[in-house]
C-alpha positions as CSV (number, residue, x, y, z in Angstrom):
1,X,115.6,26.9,87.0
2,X,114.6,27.4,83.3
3,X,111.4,25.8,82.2
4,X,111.2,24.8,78.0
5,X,107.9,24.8,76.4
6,X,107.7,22.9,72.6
7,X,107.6,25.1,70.4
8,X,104.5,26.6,69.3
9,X,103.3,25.8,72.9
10,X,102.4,27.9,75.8
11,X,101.3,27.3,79.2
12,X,98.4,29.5,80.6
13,X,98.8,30.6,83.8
14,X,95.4,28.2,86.0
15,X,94.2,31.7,87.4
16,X,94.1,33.8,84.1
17,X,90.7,32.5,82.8
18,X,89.0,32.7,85.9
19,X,90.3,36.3,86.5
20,X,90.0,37.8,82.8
21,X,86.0,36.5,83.1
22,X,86.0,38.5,86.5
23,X,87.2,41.6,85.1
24,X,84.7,41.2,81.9
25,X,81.8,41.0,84.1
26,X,82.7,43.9,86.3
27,X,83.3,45.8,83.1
28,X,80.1,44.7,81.7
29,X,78.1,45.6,85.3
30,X,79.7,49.2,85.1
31,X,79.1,49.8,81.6
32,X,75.3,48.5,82.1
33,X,75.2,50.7,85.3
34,X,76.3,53.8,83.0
35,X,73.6,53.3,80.7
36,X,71.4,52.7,83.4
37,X,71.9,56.0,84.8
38,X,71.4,58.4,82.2
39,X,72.9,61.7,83.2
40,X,71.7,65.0,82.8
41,X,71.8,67.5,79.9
42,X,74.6,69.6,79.3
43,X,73.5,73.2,81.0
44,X,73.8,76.2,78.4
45,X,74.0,80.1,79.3
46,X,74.0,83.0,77.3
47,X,75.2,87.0,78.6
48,X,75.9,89.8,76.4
49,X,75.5,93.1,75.9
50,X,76.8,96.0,73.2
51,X,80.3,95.3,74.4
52,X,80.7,92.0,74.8
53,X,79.3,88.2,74.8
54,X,79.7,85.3,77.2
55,X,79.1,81.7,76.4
56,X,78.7,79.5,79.0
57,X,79.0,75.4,78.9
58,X,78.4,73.2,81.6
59,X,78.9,69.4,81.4
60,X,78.1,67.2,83.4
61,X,80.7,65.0,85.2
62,X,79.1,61.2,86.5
63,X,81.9,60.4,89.0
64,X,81.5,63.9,91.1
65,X,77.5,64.5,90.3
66,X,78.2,68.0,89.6
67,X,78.2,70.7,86.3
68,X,81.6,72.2,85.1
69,X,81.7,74.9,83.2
70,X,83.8,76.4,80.2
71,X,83.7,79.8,78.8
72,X,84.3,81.5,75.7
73,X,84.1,85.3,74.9
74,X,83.4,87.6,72.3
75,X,84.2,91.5,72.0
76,X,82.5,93.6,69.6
77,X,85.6,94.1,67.6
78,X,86.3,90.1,67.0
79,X,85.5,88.0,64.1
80,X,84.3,85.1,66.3
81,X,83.8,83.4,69.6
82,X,87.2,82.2,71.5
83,X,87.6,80.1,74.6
84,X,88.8,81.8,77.3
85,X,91.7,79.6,78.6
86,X,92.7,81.1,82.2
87,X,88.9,80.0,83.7
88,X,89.9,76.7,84.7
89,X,86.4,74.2,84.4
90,X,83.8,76.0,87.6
91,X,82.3,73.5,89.8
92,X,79.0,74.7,90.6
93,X,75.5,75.2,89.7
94,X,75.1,78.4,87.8
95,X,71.3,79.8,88.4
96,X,71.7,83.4,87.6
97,X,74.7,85.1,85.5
98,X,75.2,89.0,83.9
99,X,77.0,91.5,82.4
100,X,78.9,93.8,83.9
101,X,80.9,96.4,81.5
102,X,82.7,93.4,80.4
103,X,83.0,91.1,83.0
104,X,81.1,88.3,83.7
105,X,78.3,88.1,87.2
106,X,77.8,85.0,88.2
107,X,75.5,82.8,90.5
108,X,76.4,79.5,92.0
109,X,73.4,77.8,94.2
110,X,74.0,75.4,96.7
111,X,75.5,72.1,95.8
112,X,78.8,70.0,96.4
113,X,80.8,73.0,96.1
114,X,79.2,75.4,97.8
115,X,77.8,75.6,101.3
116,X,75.1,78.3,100.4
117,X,73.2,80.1,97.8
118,X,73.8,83.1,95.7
119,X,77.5,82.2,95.8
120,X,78.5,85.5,93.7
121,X,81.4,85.4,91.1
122,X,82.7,87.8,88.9
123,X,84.9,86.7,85.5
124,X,87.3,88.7,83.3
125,X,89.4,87.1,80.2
126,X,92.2,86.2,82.9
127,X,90.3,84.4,85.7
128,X,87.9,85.0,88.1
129,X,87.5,86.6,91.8
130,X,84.8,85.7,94.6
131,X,82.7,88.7,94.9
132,X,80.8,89.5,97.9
133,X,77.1,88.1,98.3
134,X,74.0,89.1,98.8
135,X,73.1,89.0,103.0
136,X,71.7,85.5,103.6
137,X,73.0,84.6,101.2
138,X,70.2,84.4,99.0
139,X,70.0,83.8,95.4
140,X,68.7,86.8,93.5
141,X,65.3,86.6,91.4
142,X,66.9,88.1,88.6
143,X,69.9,90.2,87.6
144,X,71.0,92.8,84.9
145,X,74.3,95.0,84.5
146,X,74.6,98.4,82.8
147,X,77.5,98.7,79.9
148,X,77.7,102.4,80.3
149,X,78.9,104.8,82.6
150,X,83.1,104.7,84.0
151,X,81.7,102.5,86.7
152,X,79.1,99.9,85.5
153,X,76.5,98.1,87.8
154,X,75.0,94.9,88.8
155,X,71.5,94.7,90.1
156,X,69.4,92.3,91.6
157,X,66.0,91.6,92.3
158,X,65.4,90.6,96.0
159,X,62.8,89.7,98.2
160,X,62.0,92.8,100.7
161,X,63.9,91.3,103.4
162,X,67.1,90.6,101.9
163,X,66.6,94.7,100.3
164,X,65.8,95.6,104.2
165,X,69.0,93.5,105.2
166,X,71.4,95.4,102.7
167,X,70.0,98.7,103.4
168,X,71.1,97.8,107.4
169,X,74.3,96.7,106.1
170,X,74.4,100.3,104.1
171,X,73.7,102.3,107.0
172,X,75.9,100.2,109.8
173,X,78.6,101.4,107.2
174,X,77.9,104.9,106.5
175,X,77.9,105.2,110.3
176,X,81.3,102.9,110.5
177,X,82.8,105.2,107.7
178,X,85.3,108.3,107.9
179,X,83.9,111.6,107.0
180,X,84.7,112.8,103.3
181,X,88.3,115.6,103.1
182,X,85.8,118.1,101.4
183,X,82.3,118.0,104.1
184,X,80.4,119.6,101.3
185,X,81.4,116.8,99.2
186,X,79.8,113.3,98.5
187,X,83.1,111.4,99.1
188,X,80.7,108.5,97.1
189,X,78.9,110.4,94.5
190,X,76.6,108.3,91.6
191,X,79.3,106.8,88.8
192,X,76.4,106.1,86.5
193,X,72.8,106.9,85.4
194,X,71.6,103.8,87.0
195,X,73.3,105.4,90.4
196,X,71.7,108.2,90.0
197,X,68.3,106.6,89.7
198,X,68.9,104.5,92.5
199,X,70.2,107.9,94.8
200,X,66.7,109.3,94.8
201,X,64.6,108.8,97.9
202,X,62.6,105.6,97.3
203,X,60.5,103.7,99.9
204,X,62.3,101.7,102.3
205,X,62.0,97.8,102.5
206,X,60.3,98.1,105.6
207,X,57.5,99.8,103.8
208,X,57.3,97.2,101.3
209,X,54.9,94.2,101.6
210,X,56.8,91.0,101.7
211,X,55.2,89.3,98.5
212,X,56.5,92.5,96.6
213,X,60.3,92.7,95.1
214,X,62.8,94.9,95.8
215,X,66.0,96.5,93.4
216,X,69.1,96.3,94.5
217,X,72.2,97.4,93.2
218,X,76.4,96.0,93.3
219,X,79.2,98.9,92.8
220,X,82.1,96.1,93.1
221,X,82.5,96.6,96.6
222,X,79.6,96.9,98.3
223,X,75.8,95.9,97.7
224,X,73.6,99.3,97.9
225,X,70.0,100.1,98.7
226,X,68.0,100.5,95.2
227,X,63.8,100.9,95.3
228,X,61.2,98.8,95.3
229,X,59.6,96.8,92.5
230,X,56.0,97.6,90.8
231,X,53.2,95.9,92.8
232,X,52.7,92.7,91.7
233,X,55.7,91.3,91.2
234,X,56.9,89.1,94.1
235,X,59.6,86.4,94.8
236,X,57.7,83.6,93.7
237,X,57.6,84.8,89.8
238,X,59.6,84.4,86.9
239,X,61.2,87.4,86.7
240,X,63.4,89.2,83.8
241,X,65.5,92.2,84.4
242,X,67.0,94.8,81.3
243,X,69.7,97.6,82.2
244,X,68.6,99.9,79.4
245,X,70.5,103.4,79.4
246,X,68.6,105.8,81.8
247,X,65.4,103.2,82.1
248,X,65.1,99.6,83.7
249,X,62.6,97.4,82.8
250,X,61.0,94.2,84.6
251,X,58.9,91.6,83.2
252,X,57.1,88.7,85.4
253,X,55.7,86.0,84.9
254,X,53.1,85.3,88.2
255,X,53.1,81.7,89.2
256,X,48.9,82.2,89.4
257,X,48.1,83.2,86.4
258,X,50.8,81.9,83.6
259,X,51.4,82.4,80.6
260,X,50.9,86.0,81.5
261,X,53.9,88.1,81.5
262,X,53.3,91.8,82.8
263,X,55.3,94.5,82.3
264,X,56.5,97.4,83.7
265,X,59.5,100.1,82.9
266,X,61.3,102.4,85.3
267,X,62.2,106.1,84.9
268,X,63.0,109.4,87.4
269,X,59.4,109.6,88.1
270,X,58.6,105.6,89.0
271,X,57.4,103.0,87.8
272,X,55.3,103.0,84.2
273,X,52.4,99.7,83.9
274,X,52.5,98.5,80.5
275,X,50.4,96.0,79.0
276,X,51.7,92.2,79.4
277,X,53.2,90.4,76.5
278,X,50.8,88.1,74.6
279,X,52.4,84.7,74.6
280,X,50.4,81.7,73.8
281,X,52.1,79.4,76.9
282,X,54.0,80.1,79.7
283,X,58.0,79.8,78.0
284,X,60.7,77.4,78.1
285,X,63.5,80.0,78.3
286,X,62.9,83.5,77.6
287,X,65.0,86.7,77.0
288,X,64.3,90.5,77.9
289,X,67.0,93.4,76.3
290,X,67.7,96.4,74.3
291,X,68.9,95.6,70.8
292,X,68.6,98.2,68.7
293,X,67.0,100.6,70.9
294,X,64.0,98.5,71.5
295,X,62.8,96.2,73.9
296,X,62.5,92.6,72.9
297,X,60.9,90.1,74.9
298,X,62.1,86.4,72.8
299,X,60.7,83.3,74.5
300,X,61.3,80.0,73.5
301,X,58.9,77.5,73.9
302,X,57.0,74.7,72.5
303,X,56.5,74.3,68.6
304,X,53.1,73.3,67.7
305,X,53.0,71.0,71.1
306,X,55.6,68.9,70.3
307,X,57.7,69.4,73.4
308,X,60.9,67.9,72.1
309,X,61.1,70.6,69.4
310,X,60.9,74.1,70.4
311,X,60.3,77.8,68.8
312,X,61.3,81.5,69.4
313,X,58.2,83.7,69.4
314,X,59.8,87.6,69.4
315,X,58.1,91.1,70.2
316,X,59.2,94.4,70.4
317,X,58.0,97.4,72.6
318,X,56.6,100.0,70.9
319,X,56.1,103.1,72.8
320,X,53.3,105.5,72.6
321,X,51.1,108.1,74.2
322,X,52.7,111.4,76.1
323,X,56.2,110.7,77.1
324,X,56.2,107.4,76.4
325,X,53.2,106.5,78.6
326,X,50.8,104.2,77.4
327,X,46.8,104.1,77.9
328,X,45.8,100.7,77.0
329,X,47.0,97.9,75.1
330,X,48.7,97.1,71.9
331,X,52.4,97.9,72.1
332,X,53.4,94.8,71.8
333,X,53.8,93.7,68.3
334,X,55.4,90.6,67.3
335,X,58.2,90.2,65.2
336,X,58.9,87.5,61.9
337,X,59.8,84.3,62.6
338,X,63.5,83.2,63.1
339,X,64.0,80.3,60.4
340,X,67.2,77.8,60.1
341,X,67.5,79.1,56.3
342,X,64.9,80.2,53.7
343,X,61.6,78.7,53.9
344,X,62.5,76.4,56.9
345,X,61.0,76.9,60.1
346,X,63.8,76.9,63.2
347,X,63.3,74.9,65.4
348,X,65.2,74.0,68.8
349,X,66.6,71.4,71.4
350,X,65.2,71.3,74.9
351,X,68.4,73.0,76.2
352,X,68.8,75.9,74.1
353,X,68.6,79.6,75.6
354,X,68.7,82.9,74.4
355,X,70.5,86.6,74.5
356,X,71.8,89.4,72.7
357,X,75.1,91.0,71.9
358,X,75.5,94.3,70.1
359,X,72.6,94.3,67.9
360,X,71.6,90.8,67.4
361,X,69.8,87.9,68.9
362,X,72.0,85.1,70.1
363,X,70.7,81.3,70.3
364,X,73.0,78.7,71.9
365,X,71.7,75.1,71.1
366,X,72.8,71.9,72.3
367,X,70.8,68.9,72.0
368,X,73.2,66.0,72.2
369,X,75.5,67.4,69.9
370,X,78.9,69.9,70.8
371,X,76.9,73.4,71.5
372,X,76.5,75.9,68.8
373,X,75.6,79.4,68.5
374,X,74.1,81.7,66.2
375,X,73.3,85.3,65.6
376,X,69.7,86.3,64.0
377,X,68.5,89.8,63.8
378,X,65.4,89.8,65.5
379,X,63.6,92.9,64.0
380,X,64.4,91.4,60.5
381,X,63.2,87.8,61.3
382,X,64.5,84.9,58.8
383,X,67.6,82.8,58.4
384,X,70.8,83.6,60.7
385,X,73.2,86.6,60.0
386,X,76.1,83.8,61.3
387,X,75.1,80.4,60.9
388,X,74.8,78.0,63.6
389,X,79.0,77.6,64.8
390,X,80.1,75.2,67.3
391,X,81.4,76.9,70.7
392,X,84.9,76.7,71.5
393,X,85.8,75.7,74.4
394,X,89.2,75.0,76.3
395,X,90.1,71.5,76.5
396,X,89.0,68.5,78.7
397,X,85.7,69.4,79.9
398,X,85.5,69.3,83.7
399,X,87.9,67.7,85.6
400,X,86.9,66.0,89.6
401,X,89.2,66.9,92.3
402,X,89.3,62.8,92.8
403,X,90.1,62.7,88.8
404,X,92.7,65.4,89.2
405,X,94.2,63.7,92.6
406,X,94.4,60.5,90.7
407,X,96.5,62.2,88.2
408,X,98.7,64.3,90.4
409,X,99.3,60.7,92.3
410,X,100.3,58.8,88.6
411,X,102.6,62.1,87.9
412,X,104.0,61.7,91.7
413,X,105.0,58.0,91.4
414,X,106.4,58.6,87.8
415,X,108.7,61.3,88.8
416,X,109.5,59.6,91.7
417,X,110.5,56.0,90.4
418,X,112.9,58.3,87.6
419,X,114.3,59.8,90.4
420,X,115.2,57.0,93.0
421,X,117.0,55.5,89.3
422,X,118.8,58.6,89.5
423,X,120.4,58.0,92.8
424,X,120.6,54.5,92.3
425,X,122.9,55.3,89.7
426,X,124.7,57.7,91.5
427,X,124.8,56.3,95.1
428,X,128.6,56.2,95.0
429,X,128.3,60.2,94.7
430,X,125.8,60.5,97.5
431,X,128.2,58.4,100.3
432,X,131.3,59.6,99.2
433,X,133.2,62.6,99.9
434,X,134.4,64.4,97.3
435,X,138.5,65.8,97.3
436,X,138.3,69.6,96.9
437,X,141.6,72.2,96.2
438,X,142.5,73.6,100.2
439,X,140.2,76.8,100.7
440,X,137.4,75.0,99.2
441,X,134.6,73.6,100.6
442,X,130.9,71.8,99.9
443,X,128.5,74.9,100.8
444,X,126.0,73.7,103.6
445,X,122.4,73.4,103.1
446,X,121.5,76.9,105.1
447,X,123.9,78.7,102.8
448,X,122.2,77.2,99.5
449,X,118.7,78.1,100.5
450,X,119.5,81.5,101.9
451,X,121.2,82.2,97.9
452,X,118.2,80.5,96.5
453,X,115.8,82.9,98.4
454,X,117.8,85.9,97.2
455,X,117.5,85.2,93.8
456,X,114.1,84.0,93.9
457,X,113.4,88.2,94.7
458,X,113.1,89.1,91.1
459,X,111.0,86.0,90.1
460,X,108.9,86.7,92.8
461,X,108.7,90.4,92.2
462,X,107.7,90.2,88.5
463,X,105.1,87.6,89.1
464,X,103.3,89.6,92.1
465,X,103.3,92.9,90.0
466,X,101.4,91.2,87.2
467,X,99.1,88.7,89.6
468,X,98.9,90.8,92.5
469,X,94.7,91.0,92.6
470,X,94.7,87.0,91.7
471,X,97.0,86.2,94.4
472,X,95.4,88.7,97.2
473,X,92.1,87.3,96.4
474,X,93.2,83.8,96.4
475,X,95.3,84.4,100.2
476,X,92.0,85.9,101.1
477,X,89.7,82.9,100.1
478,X,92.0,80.7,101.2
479,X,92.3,81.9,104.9
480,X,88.1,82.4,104.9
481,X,88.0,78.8,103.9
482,X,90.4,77.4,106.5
483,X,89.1,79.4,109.1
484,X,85.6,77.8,108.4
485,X,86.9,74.7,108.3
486,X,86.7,74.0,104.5
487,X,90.0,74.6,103.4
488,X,90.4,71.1,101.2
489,X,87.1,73.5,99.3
490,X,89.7,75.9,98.2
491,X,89.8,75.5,94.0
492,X,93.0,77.2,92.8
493,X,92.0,79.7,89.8
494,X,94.1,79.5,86.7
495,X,95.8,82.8,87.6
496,X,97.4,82.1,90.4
497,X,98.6,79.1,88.2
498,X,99.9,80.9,85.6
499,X,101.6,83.1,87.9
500,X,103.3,80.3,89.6
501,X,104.7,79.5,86.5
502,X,106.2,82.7,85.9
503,X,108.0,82.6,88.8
504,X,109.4,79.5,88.1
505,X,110.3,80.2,84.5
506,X,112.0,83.3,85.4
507,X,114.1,82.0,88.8
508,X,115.4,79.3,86.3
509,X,116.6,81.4,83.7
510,X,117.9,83.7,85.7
511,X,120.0,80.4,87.1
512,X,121.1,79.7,83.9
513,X,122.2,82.9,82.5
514,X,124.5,83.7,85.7
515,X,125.8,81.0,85.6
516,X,126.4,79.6,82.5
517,X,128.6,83.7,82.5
518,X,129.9,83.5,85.6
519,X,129.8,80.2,87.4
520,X,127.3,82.0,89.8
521,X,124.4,84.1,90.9
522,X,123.8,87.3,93.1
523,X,122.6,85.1,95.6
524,X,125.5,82.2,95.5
525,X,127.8,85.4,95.3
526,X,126.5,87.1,97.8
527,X,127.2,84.4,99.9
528,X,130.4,83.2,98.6
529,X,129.9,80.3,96.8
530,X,129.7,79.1,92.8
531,X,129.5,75.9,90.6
532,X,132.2,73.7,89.8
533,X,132.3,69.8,88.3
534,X,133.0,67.5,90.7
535,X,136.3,67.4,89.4
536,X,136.8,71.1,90.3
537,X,136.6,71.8,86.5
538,X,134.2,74.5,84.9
539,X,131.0,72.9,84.0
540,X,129.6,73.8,80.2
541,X,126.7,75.8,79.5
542,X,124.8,71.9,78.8
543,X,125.7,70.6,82.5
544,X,124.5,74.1,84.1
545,X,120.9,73.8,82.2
546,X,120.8,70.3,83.6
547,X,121.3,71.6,86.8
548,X,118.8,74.0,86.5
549,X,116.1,72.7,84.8
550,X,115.3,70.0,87.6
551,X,114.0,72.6,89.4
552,X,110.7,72.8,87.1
553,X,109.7,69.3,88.5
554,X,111.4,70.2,92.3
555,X,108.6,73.4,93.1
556,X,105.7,72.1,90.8
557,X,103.6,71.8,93.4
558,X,100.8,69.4,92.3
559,X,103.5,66.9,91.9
560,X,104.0,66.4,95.8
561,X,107.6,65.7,95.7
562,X,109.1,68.4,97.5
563,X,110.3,65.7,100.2
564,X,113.4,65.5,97.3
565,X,114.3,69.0,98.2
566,X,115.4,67.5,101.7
567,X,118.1,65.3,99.4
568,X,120.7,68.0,99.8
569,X,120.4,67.5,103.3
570,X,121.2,63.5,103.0
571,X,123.8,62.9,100.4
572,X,127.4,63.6,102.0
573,X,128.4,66.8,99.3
574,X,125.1,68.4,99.7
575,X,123.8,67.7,96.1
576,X,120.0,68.3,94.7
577,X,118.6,66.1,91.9
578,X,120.0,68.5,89.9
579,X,123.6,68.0,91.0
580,X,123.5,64.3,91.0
581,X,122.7,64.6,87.1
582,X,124.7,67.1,86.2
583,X,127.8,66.0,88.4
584,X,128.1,69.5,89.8
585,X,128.8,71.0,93.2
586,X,128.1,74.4,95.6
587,X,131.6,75.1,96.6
588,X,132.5,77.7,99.0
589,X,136.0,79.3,99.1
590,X,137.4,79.8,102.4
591,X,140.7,82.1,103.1
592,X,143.7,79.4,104.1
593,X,146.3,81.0,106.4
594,X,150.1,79.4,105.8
595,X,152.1,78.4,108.9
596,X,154.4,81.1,108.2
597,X,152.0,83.8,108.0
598,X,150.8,83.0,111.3
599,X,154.5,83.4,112.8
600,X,154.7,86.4,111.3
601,X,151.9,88.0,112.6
602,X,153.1,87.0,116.0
């Protein structure tokens, strides 16, 4: 029945003002509840050294209660900073993070994502790779990697328990291991000069009082014995580590007595006292390296006791007496001030933090705007050498594995509803047999996917040579993960992505190109089949890359819809997605034998 309104009339619907006012006032609760619950600052982390520099951006997402973090990169040869898009957003806390070479150390500490703390990752320009913790695991006191030497280092400052804990796991090891070819060879001789520091007989854990701290060192495979830290400087401090060539050296700041910072430096013959640094207050963020060949200790912290606006105070090491010793005091002198441009004083958000790469200072602010960084020579003091530039990061901030699961479920039901239209178009196709020439049939569902799996060999070849580290790793994690019973945990990195893709990309086109020439591929030949119309003609080049190119939504796996796969099981001539658009068939040829043959060969 049709209903006629005048015209310029319309009828509302009784239930539409009554629902429209519910859905304002939710909106207006929710939105009230947001403001309400101010989330935290964005999290901000600097790592460089004469090599390269690491930016690191965490934001915070409201739904999952949790920091993810972005990266961008910059090697000594590059004009600027550039996000590095194969680190899909980490979900984590990040509490302690170093260079390595040129790779990236990183922290995590216990939250939503993690189970434990000192969750140890390590990050190159094409993803990232669980690395193996510290016993406990603990989280490390302080860290520092070397840039020299063919195999570079991560160390750690631990409490003595966790150093007597890996020098057990050392020794159960060395005892577990196979004796070196050569017997007057050390099968694992020092790769660097911080090895060979570390190789000399130092005091055992054991002998170390449990307030003092302990070295440790990370080879990339293994976590090694190192010596112990000077007395003093215990777990409880603030402590700042510096990988300097042939020399550590370790700053603290004791919980007892801020704001002093003490110093000490290692060499071959132990530990050197220096005097402490003479800050004013204990710091908001502070910064220990080698830039330029000196040691500069940069701490930021409050300007002029105005807490919301902060100041970098800068001094440099200067050595003296015989060998470098010192007998006293005053080899610390402070450096000019760092200022925003001439004459104006810089100051700083609550957030920033502080590092160097090559031979500058590098400041990374945030303070409710996109973060920025800028380089300053610290020796020099005065405006920036670069100018305060905003980070660049790779799109879309963090995503939540609910956020993402929402999506991948919108995707799912879009794909799906085009698809149903798809047979409901072609229903007559899918209960129907097709007529086929005599010696030709529809090629069975085992025969299709034993030719797909032969030509998937290539695809699959190419993209293992080229991901083989991502994908071991990821197997690896994945299997640790199920086996603990947290295997819905597992985050999959952007590599193994990226070489799902190329196996997809290239299986296709390798589809297309054998059989837009030759109507099929080694694997359909193989097996004895080919493409044809369902008219028995030839099908164009156009109807072949139809075919094919269903397969890109077919083995996306985020997309969940591999349950259409099973379609060539259900429709009568055997026909994918693919087949029902293209209006193509697998055909098999089978030998026919005349009547008259037979009676001859009786």
């Amino acid at each position: 029945m049709t209903v006629a309104f005048p015209s310029g009339t319309e009828r509302q619907h009784p239930m539409r003002w009554p629902l429209w006012l519910v859905i304002a006032v939710a909106a207006a609760g929710a939105s009230a509840g947001r403001a309400a619950q101010s989330p935290p600052s964005a999290k901000l982390y600097v790592a460089g050294n004469d090599q390269v520099l690491w930016l690191v951006v965490g934001q915070w997402n409201v739904q999952d209660e949790a920091f993810y973090h972005s990266f961008a990169v910059m090697e000594k040869t590059a004009a600027q900073v550039r996000p590095v898009t194969r680190i899909a957003p980490q979900k984590g806390s990040i509490e302690r993070l170093a260079v390595v070479g040129r790779d990236l150390h990183v922290f995590f500490a216990r939250d939503a994502h993690f189970s434990e703390d000192g969750a140890h990752y390590h990050y190159d320009q094409n993803g990232g790779t669980r690395d193996l913790s510290l016993p406990g695991p603990v989280m490390p006191a302080a860290v520092a990697g070397e840039s020299w030497g063919d195999r570079p280092r991560l160390w750690a400052v631990v409490s003595a328990a966790t150093a007597a804990a890996v020098r057990a796991d050392r020794e159960q090891a060395q005892k577990e291991a196979t004796q070196p070819a050569n017997p007057g060879q050390d099968a694992r001789a020092p790769a660097s000069a911080g090895a060979a520091i570390a190789s000399k007989p130092a005091s055992s854990p054991g002998s170390v009082p449990p307030e003092q701290c302990h070295l440790v060192q990370y080879d990339g495979v293994n976590w090694r014995p190192g010596f112990a830290a000077p007395a003093g400087c215990g777990p409880g401090d603030r402590i700042w580590l510096s990988a300097g060539e042939n020399r550590f050296y370790l700053l603290w700041q004791a919980r007892s007595t801020p704001p002093l910072v003490r110093y000490a430096w290692y060499e071959k013959d132990g530990w050197v006292i220096g005097p402490p640094v003479p800050l004013d207050e204990p710091p908001v963020d502070a910064f220990a390296g080698v830039i330029n060949a000196r040691l500069i200790f940069a701490a930021i912290g409050s300007a002029r006791g105005d807490s919301r606006k902060l100041r970098v105070s800068a001094w440099a090491w200067q050595p003296g007496g015989a060998g470098g010793r010192v007998d006293g005091g005053g080899l610390w002198s402070r450096l000019p001030g760092l200022q925003l441009e001439a004459g104006k004083e810089l100051t700083l958000p609550a957030d920033a933090v502080s590092g160097s790469f090559a031979d500058k200072l590098v400041l990374l602010r945030g303070g409710g705007r996109p973060p920025e960084y800028a380089f300053f020579s610290p020796l020099a003091g005065g405006p920036p050498d670069r100018p305060f530039t905003e980070v660049p990061l790779a799109g879309g901030g963090g995503i939540s594995r609910s956020q993402r699961n929402l999506r991948d479920l919108v995707a799912t039901m879009v794909v799906a509803a085009l698809l149903l239209l798809v047979f409901w178009r072609r229903q007559e196709s899918i209960a129907t047999t097709i007529p086929l020439p005599a010696g030709v049939a529809v090629a069975g569902p085992g025969k299709r996917a034993a030719a797909a799996l032969v030509d998937m060999v290539p695809a699959a070849v190419v993209a293992g040579a080229i991901w083989f580290d991502a994908l071991r790793q990821f197997l690896a994690e994945t299997q640790a993960a199920i086996a603990a019973g947290q295997g819905d945990q597992v985050e999959t990195p952007q590599a193994v992505i990226w070489a799902w893709l190329c196996f997809v990309v290239i299986y296709i086109t390798w589809c297309i190109v054998f059989e837009v020439l030759w109507l099929t591929t080694p694997g359909k030949r193989l097996l004895g089949c080919e493409v044809r119309l369902e008219n028995f003609e030839k099908p164009n080049a156009v109807q072949i890359v139809i075919r094919n190119i269903t397969k890109f939504v077919e083995l996306m796996p985020y997309l969940q819809i591999w349950p259409f796969l099973l379609v060539v099981f259900f429709t009568r001539n055997h026909q994918r997605v693919g087949d029902l658009l293209a209006h193509t068939l697998v055909v098999e040829h089978h030998q026919v034998v005349s009547s008259g043959d037979f009676n001859d060969q009786s």
